[in-house]
C-alpha positions in Angstrom: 131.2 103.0 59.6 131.8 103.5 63.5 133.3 107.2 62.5 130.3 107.8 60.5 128.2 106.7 63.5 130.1 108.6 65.9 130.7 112.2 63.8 127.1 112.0 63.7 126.2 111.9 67.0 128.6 114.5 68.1 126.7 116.1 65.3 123.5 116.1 66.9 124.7 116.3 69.7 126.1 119.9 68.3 122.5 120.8 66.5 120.7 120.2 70.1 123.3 121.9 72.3 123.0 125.0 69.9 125.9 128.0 70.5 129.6 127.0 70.9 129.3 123.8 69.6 132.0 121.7 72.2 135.6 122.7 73.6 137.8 120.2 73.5 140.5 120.6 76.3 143.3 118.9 75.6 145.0 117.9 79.3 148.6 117.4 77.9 148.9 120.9 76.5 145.9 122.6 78.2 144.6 124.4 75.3 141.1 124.9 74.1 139.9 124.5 70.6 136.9 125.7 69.5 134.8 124.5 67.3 131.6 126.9 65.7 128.0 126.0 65.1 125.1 128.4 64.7 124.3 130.5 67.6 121.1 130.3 69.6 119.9 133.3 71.4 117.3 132.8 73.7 114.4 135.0 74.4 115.0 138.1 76.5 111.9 138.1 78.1 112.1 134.5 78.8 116.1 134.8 80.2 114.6 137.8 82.3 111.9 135.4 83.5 113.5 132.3 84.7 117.6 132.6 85.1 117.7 129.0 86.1 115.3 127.6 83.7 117.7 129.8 80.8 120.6 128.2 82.2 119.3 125.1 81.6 118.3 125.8 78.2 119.4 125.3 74.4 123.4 125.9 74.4 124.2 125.2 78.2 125.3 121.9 77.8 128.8 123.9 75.9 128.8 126.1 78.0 129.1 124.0 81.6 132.0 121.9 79.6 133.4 125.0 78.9 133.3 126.7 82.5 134.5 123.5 84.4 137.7 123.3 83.2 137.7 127.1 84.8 136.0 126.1 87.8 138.2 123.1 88.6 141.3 125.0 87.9 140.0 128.3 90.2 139.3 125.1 92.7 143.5 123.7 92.4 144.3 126.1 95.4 142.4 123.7 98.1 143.0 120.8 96.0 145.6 119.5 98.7 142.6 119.9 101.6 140.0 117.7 99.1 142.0 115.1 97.4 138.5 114.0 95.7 138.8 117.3 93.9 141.7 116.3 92.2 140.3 112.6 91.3 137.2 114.8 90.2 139.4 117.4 87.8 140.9 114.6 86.2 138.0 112.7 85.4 136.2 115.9 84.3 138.7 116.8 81.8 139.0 112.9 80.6 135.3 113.1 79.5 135.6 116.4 77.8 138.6 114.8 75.7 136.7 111.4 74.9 133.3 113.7 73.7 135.5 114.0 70.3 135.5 110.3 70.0 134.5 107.8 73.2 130.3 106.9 72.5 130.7 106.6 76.5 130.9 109.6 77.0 128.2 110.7 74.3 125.9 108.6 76.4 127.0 110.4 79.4 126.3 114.4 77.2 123.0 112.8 76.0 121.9 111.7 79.7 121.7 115.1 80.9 118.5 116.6 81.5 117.5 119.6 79.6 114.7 122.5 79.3 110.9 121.1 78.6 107.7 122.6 77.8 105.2 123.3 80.8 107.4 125.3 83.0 104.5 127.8 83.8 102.4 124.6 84.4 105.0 123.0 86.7 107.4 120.9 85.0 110.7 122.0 86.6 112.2 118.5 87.5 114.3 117.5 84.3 115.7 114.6 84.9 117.3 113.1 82.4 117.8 109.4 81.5 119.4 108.2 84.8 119.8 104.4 82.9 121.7 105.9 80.1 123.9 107.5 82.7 125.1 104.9 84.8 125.7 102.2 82.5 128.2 104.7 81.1 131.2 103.2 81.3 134.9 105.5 81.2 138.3 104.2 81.3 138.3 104.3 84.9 134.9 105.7 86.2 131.7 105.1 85.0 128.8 107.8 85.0 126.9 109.0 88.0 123.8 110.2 88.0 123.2 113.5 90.2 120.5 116.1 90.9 121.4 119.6 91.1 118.5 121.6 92.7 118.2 125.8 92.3 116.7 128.4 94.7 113.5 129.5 92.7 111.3 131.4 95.5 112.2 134.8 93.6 111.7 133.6 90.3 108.5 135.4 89.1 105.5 132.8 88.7 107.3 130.5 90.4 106.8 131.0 94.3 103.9 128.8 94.2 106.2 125.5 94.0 107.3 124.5 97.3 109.8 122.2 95.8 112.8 123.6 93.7 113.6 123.4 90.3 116.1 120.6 89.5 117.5 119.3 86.7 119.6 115.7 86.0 123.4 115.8 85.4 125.7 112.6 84.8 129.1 113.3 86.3 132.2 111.2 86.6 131.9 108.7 89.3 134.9 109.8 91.0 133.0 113.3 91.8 131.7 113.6 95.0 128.2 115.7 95.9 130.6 118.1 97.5 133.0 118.7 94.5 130.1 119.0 91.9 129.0 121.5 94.3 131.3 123.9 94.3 132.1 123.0 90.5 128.5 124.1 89.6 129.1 127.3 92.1 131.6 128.2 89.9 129.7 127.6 86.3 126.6 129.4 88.1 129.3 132.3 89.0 130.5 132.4 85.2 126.7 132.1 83.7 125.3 134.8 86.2 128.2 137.2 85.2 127.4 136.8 81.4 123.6 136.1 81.1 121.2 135.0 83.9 121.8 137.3 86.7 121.6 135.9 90.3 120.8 131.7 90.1 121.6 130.0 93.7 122.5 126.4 93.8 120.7 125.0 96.9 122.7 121.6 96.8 123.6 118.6 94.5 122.5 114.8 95.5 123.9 111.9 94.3 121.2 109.1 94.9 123.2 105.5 95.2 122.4 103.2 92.6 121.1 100.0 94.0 124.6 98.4 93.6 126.1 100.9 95.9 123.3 100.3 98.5 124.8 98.9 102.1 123.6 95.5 104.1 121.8 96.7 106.9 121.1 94.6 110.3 117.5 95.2 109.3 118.1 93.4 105.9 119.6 90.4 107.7 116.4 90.5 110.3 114.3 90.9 107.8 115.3 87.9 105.7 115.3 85.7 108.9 111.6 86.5 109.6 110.8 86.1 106.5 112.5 82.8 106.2 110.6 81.7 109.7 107.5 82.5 108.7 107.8 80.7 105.0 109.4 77.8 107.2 106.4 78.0 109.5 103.9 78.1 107.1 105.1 75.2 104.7 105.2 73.1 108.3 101.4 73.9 109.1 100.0 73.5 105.4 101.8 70.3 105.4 100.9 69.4 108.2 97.4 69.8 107.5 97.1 68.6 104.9 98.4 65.0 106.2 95.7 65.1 108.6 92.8 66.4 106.3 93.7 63.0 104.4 93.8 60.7 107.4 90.8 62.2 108.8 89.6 61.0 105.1 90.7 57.8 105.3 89.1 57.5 108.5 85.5 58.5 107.3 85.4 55.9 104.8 86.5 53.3 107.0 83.8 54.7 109.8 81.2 54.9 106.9 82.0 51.1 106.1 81.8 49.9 109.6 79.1 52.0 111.0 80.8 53.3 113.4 78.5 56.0 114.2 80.3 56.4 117.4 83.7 56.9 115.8 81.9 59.4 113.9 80.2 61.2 116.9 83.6 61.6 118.9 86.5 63.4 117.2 89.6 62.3 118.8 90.7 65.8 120.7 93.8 67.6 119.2 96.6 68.0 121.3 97.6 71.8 121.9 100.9 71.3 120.0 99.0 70.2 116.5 97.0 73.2 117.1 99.6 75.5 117.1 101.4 74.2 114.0 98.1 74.2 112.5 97.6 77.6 113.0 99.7 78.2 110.0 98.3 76.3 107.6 97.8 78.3 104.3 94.9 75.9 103.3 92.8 76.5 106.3 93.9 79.9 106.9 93.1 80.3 102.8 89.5 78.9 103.4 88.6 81.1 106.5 90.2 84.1 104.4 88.1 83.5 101.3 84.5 82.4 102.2 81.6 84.6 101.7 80.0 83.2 104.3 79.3 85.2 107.3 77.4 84.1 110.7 77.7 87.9 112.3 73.8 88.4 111.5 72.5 91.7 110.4 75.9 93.5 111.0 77.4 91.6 107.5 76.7 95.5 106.1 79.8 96.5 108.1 81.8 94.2 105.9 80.6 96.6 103.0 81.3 99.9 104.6 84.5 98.4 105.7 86.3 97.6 102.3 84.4 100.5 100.3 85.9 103.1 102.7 88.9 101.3 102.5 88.6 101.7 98.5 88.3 105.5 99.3 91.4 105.6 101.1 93.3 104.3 98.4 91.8 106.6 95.9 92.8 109.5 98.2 96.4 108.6 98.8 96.7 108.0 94.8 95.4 111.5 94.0 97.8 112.6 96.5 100.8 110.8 95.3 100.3 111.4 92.1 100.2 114.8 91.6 103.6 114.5 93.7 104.9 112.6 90.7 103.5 114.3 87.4 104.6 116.4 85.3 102.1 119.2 84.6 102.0 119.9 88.7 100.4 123.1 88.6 98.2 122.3 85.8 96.9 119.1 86.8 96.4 120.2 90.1 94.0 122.9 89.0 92.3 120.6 86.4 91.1 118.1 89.1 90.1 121.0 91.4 88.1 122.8 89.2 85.8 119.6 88.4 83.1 119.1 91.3 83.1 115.6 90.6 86.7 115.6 92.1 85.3 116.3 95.6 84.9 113.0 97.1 88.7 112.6 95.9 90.0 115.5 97.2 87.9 114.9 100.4 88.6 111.6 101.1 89.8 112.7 104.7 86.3 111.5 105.5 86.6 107.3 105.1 89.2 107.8 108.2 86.3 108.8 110.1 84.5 105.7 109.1 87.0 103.5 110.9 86.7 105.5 114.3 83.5 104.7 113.5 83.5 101.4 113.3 85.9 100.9 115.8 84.2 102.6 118.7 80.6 100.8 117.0 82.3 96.9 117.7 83.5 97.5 120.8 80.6 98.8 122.2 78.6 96.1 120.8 80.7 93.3 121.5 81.7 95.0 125.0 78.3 95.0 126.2 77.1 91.5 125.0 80.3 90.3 126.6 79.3 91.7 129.9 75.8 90.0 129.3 77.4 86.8 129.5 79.8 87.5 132.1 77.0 89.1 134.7 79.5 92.3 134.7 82.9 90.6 134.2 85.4 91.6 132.0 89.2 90.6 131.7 90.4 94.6 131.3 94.5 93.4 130.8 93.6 90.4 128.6 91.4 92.8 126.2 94.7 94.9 125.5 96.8 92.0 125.4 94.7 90.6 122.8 94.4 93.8 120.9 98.1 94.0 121.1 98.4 90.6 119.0 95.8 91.6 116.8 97.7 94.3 115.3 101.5 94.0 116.2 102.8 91.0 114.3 101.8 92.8 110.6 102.5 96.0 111.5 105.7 94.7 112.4 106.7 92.7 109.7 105.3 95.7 107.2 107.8 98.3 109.5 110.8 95.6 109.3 110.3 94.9 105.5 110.3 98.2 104.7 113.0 99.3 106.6 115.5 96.2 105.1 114.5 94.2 102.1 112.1 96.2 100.2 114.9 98.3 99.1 116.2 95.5 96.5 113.8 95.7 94.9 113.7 98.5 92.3 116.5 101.1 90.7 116.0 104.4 89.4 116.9 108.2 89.9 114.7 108.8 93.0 114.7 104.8 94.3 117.8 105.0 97.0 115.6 107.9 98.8 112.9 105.1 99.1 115.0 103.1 101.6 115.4 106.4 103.3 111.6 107.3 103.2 109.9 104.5 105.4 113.2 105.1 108.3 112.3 109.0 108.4 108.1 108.5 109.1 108.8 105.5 111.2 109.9 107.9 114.1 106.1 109.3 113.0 104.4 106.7 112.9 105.0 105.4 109.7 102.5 108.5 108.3 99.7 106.6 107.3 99.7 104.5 110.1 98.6 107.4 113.0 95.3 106.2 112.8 96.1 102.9 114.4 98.1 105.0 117.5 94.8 107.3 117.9 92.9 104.5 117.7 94.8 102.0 120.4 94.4 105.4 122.8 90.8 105.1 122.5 90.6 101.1 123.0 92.3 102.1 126.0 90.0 104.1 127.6 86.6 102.2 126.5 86.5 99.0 129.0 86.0 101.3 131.7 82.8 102.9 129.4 81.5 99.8 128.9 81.7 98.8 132.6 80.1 102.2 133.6 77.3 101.5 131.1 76.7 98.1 132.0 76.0 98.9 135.6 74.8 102.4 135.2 73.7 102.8 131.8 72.5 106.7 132.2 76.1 107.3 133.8 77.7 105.5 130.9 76.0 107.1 128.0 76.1 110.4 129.6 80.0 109.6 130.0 79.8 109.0 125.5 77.7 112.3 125.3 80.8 114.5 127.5 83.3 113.1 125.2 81.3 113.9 122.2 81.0 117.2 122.7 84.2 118.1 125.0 86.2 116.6 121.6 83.4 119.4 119.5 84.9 122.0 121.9 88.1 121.2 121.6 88.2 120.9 117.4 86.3 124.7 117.5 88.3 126.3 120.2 91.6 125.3 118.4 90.0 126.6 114.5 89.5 130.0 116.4 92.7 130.3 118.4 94.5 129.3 115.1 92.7 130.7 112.6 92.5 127.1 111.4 91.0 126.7 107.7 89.2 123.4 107.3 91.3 120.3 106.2 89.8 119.8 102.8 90.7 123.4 102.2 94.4 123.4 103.8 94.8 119.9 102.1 93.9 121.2 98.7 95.4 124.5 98.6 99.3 122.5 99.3 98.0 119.3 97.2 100.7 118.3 94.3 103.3 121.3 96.0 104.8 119.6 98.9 107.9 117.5 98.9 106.7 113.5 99.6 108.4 114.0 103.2 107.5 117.5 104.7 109.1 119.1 107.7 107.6 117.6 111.3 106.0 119.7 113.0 106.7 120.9 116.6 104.9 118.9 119.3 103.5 122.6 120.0 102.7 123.2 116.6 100.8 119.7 116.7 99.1 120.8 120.0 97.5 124.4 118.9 96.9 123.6 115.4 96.2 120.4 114.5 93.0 119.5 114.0 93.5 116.6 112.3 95.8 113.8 113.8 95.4 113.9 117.6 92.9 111.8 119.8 91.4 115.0 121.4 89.7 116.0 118.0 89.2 112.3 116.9 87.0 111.4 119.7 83.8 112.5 118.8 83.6 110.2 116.2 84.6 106.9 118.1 82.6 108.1 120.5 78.9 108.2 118.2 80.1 105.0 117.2 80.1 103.5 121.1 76.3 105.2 121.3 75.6 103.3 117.7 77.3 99.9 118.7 74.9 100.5 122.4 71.7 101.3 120.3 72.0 98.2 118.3 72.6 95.7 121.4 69.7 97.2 123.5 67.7 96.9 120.6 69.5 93.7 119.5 69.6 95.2 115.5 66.1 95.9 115.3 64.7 99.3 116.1 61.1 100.1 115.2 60.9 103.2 113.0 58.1 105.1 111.6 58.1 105.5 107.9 58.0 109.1 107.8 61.3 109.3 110.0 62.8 106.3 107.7 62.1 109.0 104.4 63.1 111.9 106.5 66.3 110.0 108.0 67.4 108.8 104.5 66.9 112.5 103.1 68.6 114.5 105.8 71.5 111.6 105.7 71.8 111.9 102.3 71.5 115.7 102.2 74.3 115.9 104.8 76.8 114.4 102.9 76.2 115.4 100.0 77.0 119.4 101.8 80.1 118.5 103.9 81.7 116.5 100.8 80.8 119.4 97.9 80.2 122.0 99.9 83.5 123.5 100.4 83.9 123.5 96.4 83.5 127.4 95.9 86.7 127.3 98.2 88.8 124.9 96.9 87.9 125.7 93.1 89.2 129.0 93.7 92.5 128.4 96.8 90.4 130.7 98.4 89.7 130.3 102.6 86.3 130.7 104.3 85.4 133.2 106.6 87.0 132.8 109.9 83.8 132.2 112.1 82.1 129.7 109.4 85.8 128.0 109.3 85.0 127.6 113.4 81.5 126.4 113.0 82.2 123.8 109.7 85.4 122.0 112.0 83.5 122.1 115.2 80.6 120.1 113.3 81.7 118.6 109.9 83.1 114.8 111.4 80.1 114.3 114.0 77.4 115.1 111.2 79.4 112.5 109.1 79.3 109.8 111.9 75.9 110.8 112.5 74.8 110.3 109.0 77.1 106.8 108.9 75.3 105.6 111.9 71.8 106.4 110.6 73.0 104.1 107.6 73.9 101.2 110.1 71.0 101.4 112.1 68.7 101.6 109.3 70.1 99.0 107.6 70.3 96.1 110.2 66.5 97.2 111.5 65.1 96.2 108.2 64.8 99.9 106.5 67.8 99.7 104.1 66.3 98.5 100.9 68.9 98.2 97.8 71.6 99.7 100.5 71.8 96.8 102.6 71.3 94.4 99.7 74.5 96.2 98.1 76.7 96.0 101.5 75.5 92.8 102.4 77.1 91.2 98.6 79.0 88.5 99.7 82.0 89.4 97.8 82.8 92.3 100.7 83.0 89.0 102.9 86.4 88.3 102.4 87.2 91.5 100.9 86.8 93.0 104.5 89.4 90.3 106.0 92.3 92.1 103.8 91.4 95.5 105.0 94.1 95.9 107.9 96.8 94.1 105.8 95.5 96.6 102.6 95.9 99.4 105.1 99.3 99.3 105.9 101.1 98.5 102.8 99.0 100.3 99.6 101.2 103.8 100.0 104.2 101.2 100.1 103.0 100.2 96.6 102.4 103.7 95.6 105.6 104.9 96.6 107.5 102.0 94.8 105.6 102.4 91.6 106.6 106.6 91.7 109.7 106.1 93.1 111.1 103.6 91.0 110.2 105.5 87.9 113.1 107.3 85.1 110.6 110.0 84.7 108.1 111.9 85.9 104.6 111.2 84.6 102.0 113.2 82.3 99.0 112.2 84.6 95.8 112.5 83.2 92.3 111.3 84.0 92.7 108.2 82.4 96.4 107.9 83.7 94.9 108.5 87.3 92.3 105.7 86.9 94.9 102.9 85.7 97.2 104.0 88.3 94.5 103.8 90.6 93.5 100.0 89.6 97.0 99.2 88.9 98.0 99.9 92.6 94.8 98.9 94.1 94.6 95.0 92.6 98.9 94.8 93.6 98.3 95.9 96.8 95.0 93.8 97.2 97.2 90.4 96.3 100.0 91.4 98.5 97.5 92.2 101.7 95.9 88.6 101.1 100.0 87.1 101.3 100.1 88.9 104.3 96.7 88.3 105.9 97.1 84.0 104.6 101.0 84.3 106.4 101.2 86.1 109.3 97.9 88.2 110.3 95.6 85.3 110.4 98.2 82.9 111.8 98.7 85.1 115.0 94.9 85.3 115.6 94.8 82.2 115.2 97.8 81.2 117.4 96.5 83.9 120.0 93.5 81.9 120.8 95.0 78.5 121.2 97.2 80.0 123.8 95.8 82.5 125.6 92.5 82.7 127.4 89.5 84.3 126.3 89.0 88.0 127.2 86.1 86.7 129.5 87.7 83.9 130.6 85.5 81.3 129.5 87.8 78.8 128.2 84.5 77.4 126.4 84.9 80.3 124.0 88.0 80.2 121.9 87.0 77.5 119.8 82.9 79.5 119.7 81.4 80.4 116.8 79.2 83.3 117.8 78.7 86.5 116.3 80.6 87.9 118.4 84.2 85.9 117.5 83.0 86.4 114.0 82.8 90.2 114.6 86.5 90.3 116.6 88.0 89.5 114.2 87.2 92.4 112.1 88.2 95.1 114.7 
């Protein structure tokens, strides 16, 4: 029965390989044998077409056994300079042999990736069955999954990738990326010569499998902190939760003894209790999840807060995905050609609404601080405050990342996750410019605020400059570069680009971005200061006429709607707009959007909102809002761990896209509130036990103002 099983395996094996069936080399007496199936012969156009994808098609799984056994042997000269070469021949010709008989091997043959439908549409990354491959196991090596990646930029109808064309291959372990190399050199050499013309190997990578991964120092960290913070945590929830039932035990005995006076005095807590209670998952859980909110009219922000939040997450998962599916062209031209794609493909817009916000709560909290204070503000404690606010997560998120979250999945592209997050940490960590930009800003706005309390002309004259010197700046660069709008450059590269692209030069950065830097972020933080300014001197309630209220909702509206759809001719068709309109839609596009936003804000909070402030004052966006930061900087984390730790590559439709999208979204909303219940609100927390207010009024760290409430969202 096993012979049966086996002879027909090798059987199919021979019906899917197609030509020359197998050779068999046997390494005592070093001859071949031959055995014949039906040939295959592939389509001259299609060999003509694509040399690499032909290489890679029916009947060159024979043909690479075949031409190894001539490649190692043309390789036995500098065998004596690369010992692994030898270790690498011997293994080779071991798996050849046991193909006759060894399922192992069979496994390994049947691993291999191979030629797929789609290759016009994109789907030139065959990978193979990387499982099957490694748990392969030899007499004395065990299979190794490798990727072997061709030069395809003069391939006809194929220049438009940016990535190359790869395919899977399961080689013995003993081979190193080096000696498949020049093995594969060799079999391209031989195939070139006989059918495919010129096909360049660009390189072979051997991903480790999660067994082969190395302890780091930031593993060992990263378990400590964790273990500190778990240990730290249990302490204050325990804690609590002790003194939430003596303080009950107390009441009842106070109730039966009418000790109103007991009642009317609670016994001070020493600092020390306060800290440990800091960390208390049950209070830290309550705070976290109430819908109430005592911030007044500004709840709305809670709303626009976690819905442009929402967007961002729909924007990187469009992004990701069509990094990870199958179809690349295809699908990329399927979702641009829709115009109700745009507020996808334009999601570059919800970053705006956070410079928004940001430059909107600082103003308004600056100012009424400076009320109280009759002008005086704690400048160094503001930034030490703001440091605490947003280093202890970051940091954790940075550490984790960098160590411990590379446990924690296997697969063909996994060991390059590990990799990922240490590359764009030197960046930034990507995703996480925003928060640079927007600490650069913070910087600069206590001396704005003091300007406008004494002076206000001087000080909103000083928010008008910076408005329109960062205009300036965003239209001079478009027409020094020519620089095509984002949306545009964004779209025309979406689904193309490898997930980590080259940096850029620091003067590449400097004459064309548009995008990243403070200088062309400003204008935007900088209408939010003028809207946060508007709101305290009116204290939320501006008087508007009802014909401006219409004619501010319409021209909002209309706004909008032109900057998100209007650029659809263009990105329907990869086409660029003209060079001066290019100037004039950069120059203008983010302070109309903040404009528009802050019409929404002001309208709202002075009473002219209607159904939009009853929709972003829903209580559920209450505690929603409170995960936002934690959300923020771990959701691509999710992404790239879901794509990354994949066998495949996916066939993403609409309906794939939207279950991704929720998948990812409700994973990443559970693992932001973990972080927000054990370390974010714990800092905040432990930040205002021991250090002084920002205005110096000890009185007001344990205050329940608006503006506390409010602080805590910034």
């Amino acid at each position: 029965m096993r012979f049966f099983c086996e002879t027909n395996l090798l059987l199919l094996l021979c019906f899917c390989y197609g030509n020359n069936c197998l050779e068999v080399v046997d390494d005592s007496s070093q001859k071949t044998v031959e055995k014949q199936s039906t040939e295959f012969k592939p389509n001259e156009e299609f060999i003509a077409f694509s040399p690499f994808m032909q290489l890679f098609s029916d009947g060159y799984f024979d043909d690479i056994l075949g031409t190894v056994v001539q490649a190692v042997k043309s390789l036995d000269e500098n065998m004596g300079e690369e010992p692994d070469m030898k270790t690498c021949r011997k293994q080779w010709l071991t798996f050849i042999n046991d193909l006759q008989s060894q399922p192992y091997a069979l496994r390994m043959a049947d691993s291999w990736g191979r030629k797929q439908s789609g290759i016009l549409d994109g789907n030139v990354e065959w990978m193979g069955n990387y499982h099957e491959c490694i748990e392969a196991k030899g007499p004395d090596f065990n299979g190794k999954w490798c990727q072997a990646f061709m030069d395809h930029k003069h391939e006809p109808n194929m220049d438009q990738l940016s990535r190359p064309p790869s395919v899977g291959i399961c080689v013995p372990s003993g081979c190193s990326e080096n000696s498949i190399t020049k093995i594969f050199h060799e079999i391209l050499s031989f195939k070139s010569n006989i059918k495919t013309g010129n096909t360049t190997l660009l390189n072979v990578q051997c991903p480790l499998t999660t067994e082969q991964l190395e302890w780091t120092t930031a593993d060992t960290l990263g378990i400590a902190v964790t273990c500190v913070v778990i240990v730290l945590n249990l302490i204050g929830t325990f804690v609590d939760f002790i003194t939430r039932r003596n303080n009950a035990k107390d009441k009842k005995v106070s109730e039966r003894t009418d000790n109103y006076a007991t009642k009317s005095q609670p016994m001070k807590r020493p600092r020390l209790l306060k800290m440990v209670l800091c960390f208390s998952m049950i209070s830290n859980g309550e705070k976290l999840l109430t819908t109430n909110y005592s911030g007044g009219s500004l709840g709305i922000l809670n709303g626009i807060r976690f819905l442009s939040t929402a967007w961002v997450a729909l924007g990187h998962v469009f992004v990701d995905t069509q990094i990870g599916t199958v179809y690349l062209l295809s699908s990329t031209r399927y979702l641009k050609s829709k115009i109700i794609f745009m507020p996808i493909i334009n999601f570059y817009y919800s970053v705006d609404t956070f410079f928004l916000l940001g430059g909107l709560l600082v103003s308004y909290l600056g100012m009424k601080q400076l009320t109280n204070t009759n002008g005086r503000m704690n400048i160094l404690m503001s930034y030490i405050h703001r440091f605490i606010r947003i280093t202890p997560v970051y940091a954790y998120v940075i550490l984790f990342s960098m160590g411990i979250l590379k446990w924690f999945g296997s697969g063909p592209q996994w060991s390059n996750f590990p990799v990922l997050p240490h590359y764009v940490c030197q960046d930034c960590m990507a995703w996480c410019w925003y928060l640079a930009v927007d600490m650069q800003f913070y910087l600069l706005t206590p001396f704005i605020l003091l300007a406008t309390y004494r002076w206000p002309r001087v000080g909103i004259s000083l928010m008008v400059f910076f408005t329109i010197a960062s205009m300036a700046v965003c239209g001079i660069l478009s027409a020094l570069g020519p620089i095509q709008p984002p949306v545009i450059v964004n779209s025309q590269s979406i689904g193309l680009l490898d997930a980590v692209s080259d940096i850029p030069t620091y003067d590449m950065k400097f004459r064309y971005d548009i995008y990243f830097l403070p200088w062309v972020r400003l204008h935007v933080y900088m209408i939010g200061m003028l809207t946060g300014y508007v709101l305290f001197a009116t204290k939320g309630k501006l008087t508007i006429p009802k014909w401006l209220v219409v004619l501010g909702w319409l021209t909002s509206a209309g706004s909008c709607f032109a900057i998100i759809f209007g650029l659809y001719p263009q990105t329907s068709t990869d086409t660029d707009l003209d060079t001066g309109l290019a100037i004039i839609y950069n120059t203008f596009e983010k302070p109309v959007y903040g404009l528009c936003l802050s019409w929404v804000i002001i309208a709202c909070t002075s009473g002219y909102g209607g159904p939009v402030t009853k929709f972003l004052n829903w209580k559920i966006f209450n505690p929603l809002s409170r995960l936002t930061f934690s959300f923020y900087l771990i959701h691509l984390l999710v992404l790239m761990w879901y794509f990354l730790n994949r066998n495949n590559m996916i066939h993403c439709q609409t309906i794939d896209f939207i279950f991704i999208y929720i998948g990812s979204f409700l994973i990443s909303l559970a693992l932001a509130f973990l972080l927000c219940l054990t370390i974010e609100w714990p800092t905040m927390e432990l930040a205002k036990v021991l250090l002084p207010s920002k205005r110096g009024d000890p009185s007001d760290r344990d205050g329940k103002s608006d503006q506390k409430k409010l602080l805590k969202q910034q």
